[in-house]
FIDO-163258 format. One record per residue (C-alpha): x, y, z; residue in three letters. Coordinates in steps of 0.1 Angstrom, whole numbers, padded with zeros to 4 digits, always signed. Layout:
! FIDO-163258
XYZAla...
! end
This chain:
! FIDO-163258
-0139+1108+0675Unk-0101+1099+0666Unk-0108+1063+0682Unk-0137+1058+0662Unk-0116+1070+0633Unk-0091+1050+0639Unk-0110+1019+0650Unk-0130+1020+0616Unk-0098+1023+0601Unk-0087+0993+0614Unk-0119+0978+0606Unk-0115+0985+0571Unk-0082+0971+0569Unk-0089+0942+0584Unk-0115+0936+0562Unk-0096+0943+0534Unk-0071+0921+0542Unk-0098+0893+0550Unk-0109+0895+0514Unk-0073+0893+0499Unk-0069+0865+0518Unk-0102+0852+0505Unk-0094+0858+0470Unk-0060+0844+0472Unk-0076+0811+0491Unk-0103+0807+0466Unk-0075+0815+0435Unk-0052+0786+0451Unk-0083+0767+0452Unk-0091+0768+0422Unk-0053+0766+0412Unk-0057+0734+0432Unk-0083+0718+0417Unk-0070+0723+0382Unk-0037+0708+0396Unk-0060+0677+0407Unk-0079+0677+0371Unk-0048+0678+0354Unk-0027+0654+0368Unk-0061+0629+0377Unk-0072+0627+0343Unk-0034+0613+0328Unk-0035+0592+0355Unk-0068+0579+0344Unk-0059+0579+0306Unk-0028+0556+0316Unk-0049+0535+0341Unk-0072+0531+0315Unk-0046+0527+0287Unk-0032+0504+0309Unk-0065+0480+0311Unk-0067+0478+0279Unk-0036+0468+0269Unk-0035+0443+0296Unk-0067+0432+0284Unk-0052+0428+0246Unk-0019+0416+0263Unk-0039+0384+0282Unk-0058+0380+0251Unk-0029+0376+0230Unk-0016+0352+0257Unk-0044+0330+0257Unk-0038+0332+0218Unk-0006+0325+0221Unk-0012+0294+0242Unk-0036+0281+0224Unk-0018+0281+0193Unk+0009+0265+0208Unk-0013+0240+0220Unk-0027+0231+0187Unk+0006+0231+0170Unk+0018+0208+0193Unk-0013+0184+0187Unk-0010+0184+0150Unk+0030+0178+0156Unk+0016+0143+0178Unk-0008+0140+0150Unk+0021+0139+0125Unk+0043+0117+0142Unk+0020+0096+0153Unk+0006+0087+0114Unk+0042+0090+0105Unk+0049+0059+0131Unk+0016+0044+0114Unk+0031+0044+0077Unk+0059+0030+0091Unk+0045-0001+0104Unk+0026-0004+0072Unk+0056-0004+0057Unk+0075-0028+0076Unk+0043-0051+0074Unk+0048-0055+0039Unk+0087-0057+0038Unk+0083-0088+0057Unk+0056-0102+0040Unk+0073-0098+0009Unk+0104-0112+0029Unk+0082-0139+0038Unk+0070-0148+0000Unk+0105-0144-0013Unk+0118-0174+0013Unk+0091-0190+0010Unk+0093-0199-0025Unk+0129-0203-0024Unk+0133-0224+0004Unk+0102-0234+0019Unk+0115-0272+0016Unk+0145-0261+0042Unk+0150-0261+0081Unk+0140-0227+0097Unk+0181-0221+0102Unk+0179-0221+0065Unk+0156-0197+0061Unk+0167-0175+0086Unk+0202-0171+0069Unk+0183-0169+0030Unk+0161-0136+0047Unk+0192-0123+0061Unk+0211-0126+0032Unk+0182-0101+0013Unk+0186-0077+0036Unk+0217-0075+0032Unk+0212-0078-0009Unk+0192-0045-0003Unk+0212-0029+0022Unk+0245-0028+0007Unk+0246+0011-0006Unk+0267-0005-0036Unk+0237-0029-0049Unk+0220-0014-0078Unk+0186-0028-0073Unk+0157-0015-0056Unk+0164-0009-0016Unk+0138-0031-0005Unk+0121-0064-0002Unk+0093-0057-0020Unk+0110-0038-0049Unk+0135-0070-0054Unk+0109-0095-0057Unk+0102-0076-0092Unk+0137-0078-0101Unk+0134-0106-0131Unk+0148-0139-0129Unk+0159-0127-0089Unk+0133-0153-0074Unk+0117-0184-0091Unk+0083-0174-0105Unk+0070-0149-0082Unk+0037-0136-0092Unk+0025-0119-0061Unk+0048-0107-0038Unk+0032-0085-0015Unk+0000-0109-0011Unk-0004-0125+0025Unk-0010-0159+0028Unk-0024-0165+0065Unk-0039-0197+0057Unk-0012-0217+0046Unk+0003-0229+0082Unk+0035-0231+0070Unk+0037-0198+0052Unk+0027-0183+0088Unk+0056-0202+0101Unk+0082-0186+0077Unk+0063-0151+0086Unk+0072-0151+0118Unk+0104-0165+0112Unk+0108-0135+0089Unk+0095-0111+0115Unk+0122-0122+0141Unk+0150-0116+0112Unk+0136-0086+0098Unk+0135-0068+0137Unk+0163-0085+0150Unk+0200-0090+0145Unk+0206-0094+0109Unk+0245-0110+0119Unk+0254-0133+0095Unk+0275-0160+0107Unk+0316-0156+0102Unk+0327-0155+0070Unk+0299-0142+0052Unk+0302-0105+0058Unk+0298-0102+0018Unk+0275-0128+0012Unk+0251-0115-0014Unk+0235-0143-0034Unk+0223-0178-0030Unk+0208-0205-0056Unk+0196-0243-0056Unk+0232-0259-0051Unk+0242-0279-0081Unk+0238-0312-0061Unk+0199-0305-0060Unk+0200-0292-0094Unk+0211-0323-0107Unk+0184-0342-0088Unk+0155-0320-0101Unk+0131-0328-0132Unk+0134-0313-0162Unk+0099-0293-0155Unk+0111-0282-0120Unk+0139-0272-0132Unk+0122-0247-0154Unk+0111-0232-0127Unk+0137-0223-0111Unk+0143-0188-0129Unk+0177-0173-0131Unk+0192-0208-0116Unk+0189-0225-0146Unk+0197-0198-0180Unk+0232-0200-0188Unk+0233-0162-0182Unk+0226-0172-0147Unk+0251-0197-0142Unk+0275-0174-0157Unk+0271-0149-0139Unk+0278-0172-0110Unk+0305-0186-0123Unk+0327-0153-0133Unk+0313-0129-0107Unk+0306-0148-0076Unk+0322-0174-0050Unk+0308-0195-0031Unk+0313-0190+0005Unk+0289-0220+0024Unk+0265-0244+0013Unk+0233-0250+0041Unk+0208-0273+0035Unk+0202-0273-0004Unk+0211-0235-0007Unk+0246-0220-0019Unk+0253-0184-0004Unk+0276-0161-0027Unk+0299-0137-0020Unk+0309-0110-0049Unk+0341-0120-0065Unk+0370-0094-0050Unk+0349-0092-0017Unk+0328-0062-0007Unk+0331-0026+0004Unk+0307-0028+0033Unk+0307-0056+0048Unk+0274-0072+0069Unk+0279-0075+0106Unk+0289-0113+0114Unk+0292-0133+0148Unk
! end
């Protein structure tokens, strides 16, 4: 009777104990689990979080890129019709170039006319000359060339105005040197010799040349520094303060 007491004793015990143990498993299972909820589910917000910002992020990369890529096309764009003005530009510098020798010298050897389109551009690029800075603009100075009525107009058909053109092309993108001892040459007219030798009508059509205020203003404010061909070149009386390259 005492062992059977005793042994259901035990049993009870036992049993008891197997149920704590059962409770305390199932609470640290549960304790578990809502461990695993807890820290899975920030792990998923930031995973997720994560996606989507590296969704935005490449998006805004592939924005980025091709924003660059279109600035940079309208920048070639840019330069590109910038390089295209310019060549419009130089086009008609040189055909006016070319129309300003031509009626001044169309008569003299290409060496001539060489060193009469060399002498305007240096006219227009001394930064002390008052006159418009280019070719173009000078041809409307008046009484600056003889009877010039279109300056800028191109004159392919006339074989010798394409001639001078070319001549004018080589001048305007080459060396502009003037030879030794004309560093501050910066006017030429008819010499007298040919002046002399002209009609009375041609004469007339010579412009500035021929007005006394011309030939006074030769006379008191310039020197004459070479005579080539039938053209005087002039240097400012006193010299110059910048000086044209020379060889």
């Amino acid at each position: 009777m005492l062992t059977s007491l005793t042994d259901g004793h035990n049993y009870a015990k036992v049993a008891a104990e197997n149920s704590l143990l059962s409770d305390v498993y199932l609470v640290r299972r549960s304790v578990m689990k809502l461990q695993r909820v807890e820290t899975t589910r920030p792990a998923k917000v930031a995973q997720w979080v994560s996606m989507v910002l590296g969704a935005f992020l490449a998006a805004g990369i592939i924005n980025v890129g091709f924003a660059q890529a279109k600035a940079k096309e309208r920048l070639t764009e840019l330069k590109r019709q910038q390089v295209l003005r310019q060549i419009a530009l130089d086009e008609q510098e040189i055909t006016c170039l070319t129309n300003e020798v031509y009626h001044e010298a169309q008569g003299e050897t290409a060496e001539v006319r060489k060193l009469l389109g060399q002498t305007v551009l240096a006219i227009i690029g001394d930064p002390t000359f008052k006159a418009p800075k280019t070719t173009c603009g000078l041809a409307k100075v008046p009484g600056f060339f003889s009877q010039m009525k279109d300056a800028a107009g191109a004159h392919f058909a006339d074989s010798l105005w394409r001639t001078i053109y070319w001549e004018m092309n080589d001048v305007y993108n080459g060396s502009r040197a003037l030879p030794r001892g004309w560093g501050c040459v910066r006017g030429f007219r008819v010499s007298d010799d040919r002046l002399l030798s002209l009609k009375a009508k041609a004469l007339a059509q010579l412009g500035f040349t021929l007005n006394a205020k011309g030939l006074k203003y030769f006379a008191t404010d310039r020197v004459p520094v070479d005579t080539r061909g039938d053209i005087t070149f002039y240097s400012p009386r006193g010299g110059c303060r910048t000086p044209t390259q020379t060889f």
